[in-house]
N, C-alpha and C positions, 0 to 999 in steps of 0.2 A: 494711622501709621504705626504709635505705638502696638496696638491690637494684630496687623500683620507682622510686623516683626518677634512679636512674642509668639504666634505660628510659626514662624519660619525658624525659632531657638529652640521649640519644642518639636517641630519636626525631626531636627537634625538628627536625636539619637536613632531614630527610626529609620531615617536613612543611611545612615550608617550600619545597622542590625541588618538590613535588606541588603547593603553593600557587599555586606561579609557572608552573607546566607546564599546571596547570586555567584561569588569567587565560589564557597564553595561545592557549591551543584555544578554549578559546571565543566569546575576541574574533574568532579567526577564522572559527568558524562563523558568530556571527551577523553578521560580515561578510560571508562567503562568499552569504548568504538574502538581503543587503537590496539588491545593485542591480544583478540577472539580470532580473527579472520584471516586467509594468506589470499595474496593477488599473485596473478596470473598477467603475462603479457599475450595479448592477441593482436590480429591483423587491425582492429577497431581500438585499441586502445588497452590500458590495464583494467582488468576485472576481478571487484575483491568477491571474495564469495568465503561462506562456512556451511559445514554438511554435518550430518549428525544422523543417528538409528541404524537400523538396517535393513534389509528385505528389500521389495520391489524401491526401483528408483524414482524419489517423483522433484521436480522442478520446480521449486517453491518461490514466485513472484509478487515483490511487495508495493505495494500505492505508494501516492506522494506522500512524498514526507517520510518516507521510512530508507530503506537500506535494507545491507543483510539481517540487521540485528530485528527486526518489525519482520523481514520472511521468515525468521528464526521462531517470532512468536507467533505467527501466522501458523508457522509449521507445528511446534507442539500442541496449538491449542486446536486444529483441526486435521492434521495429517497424524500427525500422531511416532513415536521412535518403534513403531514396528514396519515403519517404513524407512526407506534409504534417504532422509532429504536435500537438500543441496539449495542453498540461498542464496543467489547472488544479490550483488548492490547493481542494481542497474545507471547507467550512465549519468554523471554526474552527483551521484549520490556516493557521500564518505570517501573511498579511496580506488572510485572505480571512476576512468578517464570519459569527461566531456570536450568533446570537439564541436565548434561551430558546423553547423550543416549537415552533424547525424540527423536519424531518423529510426522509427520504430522498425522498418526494417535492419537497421544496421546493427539496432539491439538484441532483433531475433538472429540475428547472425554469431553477435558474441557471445549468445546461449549456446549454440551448437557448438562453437570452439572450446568453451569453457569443460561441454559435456567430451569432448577428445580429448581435452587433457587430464580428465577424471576416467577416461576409456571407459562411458558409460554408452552405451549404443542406444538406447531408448526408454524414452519417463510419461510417465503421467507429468501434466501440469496443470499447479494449480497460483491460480491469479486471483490479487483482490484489488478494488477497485482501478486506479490508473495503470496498474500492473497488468491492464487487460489488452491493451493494442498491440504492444510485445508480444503477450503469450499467443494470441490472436493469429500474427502474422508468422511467428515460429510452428504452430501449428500446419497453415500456410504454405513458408517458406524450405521446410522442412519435416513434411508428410512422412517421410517413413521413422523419424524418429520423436514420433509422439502416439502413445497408446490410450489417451483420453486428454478433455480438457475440461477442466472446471474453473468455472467465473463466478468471484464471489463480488456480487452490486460492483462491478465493472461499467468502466468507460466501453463503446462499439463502437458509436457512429456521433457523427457531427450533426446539428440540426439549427438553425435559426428561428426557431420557435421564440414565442418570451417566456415563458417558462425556462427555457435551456438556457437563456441569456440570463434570467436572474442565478441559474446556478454556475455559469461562468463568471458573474461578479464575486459567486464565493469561491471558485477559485482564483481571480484577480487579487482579490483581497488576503487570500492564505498564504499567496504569492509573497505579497509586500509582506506579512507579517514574519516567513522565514528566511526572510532575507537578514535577519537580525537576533542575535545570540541572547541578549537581554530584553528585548519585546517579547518573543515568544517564551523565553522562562517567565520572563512577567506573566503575560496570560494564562500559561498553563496552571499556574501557582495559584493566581487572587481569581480568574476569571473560567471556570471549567466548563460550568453552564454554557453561558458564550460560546466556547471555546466549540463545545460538543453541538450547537446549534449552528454554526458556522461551519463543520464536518458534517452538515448532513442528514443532524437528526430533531424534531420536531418535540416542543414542552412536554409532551404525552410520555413519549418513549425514554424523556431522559429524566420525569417524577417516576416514571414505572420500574426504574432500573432497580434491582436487588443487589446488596454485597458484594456476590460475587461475580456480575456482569461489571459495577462500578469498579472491583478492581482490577476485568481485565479491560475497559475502557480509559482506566487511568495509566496503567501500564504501555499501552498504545501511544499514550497522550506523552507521557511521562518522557519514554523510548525515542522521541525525537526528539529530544535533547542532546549533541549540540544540535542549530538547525543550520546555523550558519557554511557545514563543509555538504550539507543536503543541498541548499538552496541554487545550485545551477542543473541540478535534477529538479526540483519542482517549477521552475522557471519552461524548464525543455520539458514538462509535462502538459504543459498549459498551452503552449506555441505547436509544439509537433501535431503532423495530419493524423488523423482517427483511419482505422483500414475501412470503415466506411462497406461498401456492397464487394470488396474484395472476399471477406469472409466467405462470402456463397463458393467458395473454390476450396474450403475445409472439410476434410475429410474423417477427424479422426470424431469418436463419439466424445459429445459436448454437453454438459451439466452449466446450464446456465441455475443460479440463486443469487436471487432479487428481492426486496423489501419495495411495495406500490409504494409506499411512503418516503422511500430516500428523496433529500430535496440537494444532493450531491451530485450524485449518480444516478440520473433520473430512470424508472422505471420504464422508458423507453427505448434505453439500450436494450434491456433483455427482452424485449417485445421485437427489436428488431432483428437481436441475436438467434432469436426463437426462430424466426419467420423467415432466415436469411442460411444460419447453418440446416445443411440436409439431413446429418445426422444428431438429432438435438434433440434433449430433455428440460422443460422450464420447470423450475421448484420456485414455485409465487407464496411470498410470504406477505402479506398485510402491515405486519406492524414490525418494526426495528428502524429503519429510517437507513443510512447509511453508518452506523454503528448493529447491524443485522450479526455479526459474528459475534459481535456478546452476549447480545438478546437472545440467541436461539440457539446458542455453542453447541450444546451436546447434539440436538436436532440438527445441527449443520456439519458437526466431526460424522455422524452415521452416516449422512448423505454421502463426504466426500470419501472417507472409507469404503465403502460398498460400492462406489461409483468405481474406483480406483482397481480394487479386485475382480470388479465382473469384467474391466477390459484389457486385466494386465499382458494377455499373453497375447492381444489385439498388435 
């Protein structure tokens, strides 16, 4: 007894030091979220969104767990400011409205309003990961105001496979852990490893990482901080229907990039993406796992560049 209780006196300062280290990261973050971005009211709800560069316009859509500020990084680190960007926070995520009983279509709906109140007439879009049944259905639902699409290791289709089942226990799990402002700063901070193997990417890919993939891995990581005004978007990411064989009704030209190795965003979606859009390019990469945007950056900015310009006037 004395032995734990001299743990528990020598603890304290350190929980204390952690106490004052968590107030202030976090007041930084959710400073860092509240006065980048302007909303908008639509017929679906409020939609925050921020835009940046210039030239062709493209539709920058970010996975769970992010907001504008993650399609913000999505967009410099692969679209690049010689483009028009435009980032919305998709539903539920920071300061853009979730209602019981939306749906990925009613997301690709608040895209097209958000792009009339910007009197943008037509974008490239680009999506990563859960950011993909949106862009998907927008493509879809509104054919003439998309001039390409690019899916970066996207969610497509639903499947009851066991494989698909252990990678929806990591999304169950990523679920519970942003429900919570000081859990997930905890992880992020003491547990990365983890952190990055429960997003998807496998021991191999995340010993192989270099400098400058780790810091824009942790920047990602980092970037959803707070998580807690995220987590009724990552909760509706996890529950809402996948468009599933609807896709085969897309029109515009489709840049599917995929990593065989993500154990997130299984390498089956772009097999099906592949097999399913008529107008479709697959770029199969072997190794990145579902962290594939830092492992292969500059090889995946060319792709979506080039992709972007051969179809703008599409």
């Amino acid at each position: 007894m004395p032995f734990l209780r001299w743990i528990a006196v020598a603890s304290f300062p350190l929980l204390v030091v952690a106490a004052a280290v968590y107030v202030r990261d976090i007041g930084r973050a959710y400073d860092r979220v509240a006065g980048r971005s302007r909303v908008i009211a639509t017929p679906d709800g409020n939609v925050e969104f921020t835009q940046g560069g210039s030239g062709p316009a493209v539709l920058v859509v970010h996975g769970s767990g992010g907001g504008y500020d993650q399609g913000e990084l999505i967009a410099r680190a692969v679209v690049g400011d010689e483009f028009h960007w435009v980032a919305p926070s998709r539903f539920g995520y920071l300061r853009s409205t979730f209602r019981e009983g939306a749906t990925f279509d009613d997301q690709a709906h608040a895209y097209a309003h958000l792009l009339d109140h910007l009197g943008i007439e037509k974008v490239a879009v680009v999506a990563l990961s859960h950011g993909g049944p949106s862009a998907l259905l927008f493509a879809l639902l509104h054919p003439d105001r998309v001039s390409s699409l690019t899916l970066i290791s996207c969610g497509v289709a639903s499947s009851s496979d066991p494989v698909q089942a252990q990678a929806n226990r990591k999304g169950d799990l990523l679920t519970t852990i942003f429900r919570h402002d000081p859990l997930y700063w905890g992880i992020s901070r003491a547990l990365k490893g983890p952190l990055m193997k429960l997003m998807g990417a496998d021991s191999d890919v995340i010993a192989g990482l270099v400098p400058d993939q780790i810091r824009l891995v942790e920047q990602v990581i980092d970037s959803m901080n707070p998580v807690a005004p995220r987590s009724a978007g990552v909760a509706f990411d996890n529950r809402a229907a996948m468009p599933n064989e609807r896709i085969a009704g897309i029109r515009a030209p489709t840049l599917v990039i995929h990593a065989t190795d993500d154990t997130l965003q299984l390498y089956r979606n772009a097999e099906f993406a592949a097999a399913t859009i008529p107008a479709v390019r697959l770029s199969r990469f072997e190794r990145g796992g579902h962290l594939l945007v830092a492992v292969e950056q500059p090889t995946i900015r060319a792709l979506v560049q080039g992709f972007i310009v051969a179809h703008a006037d599409e």
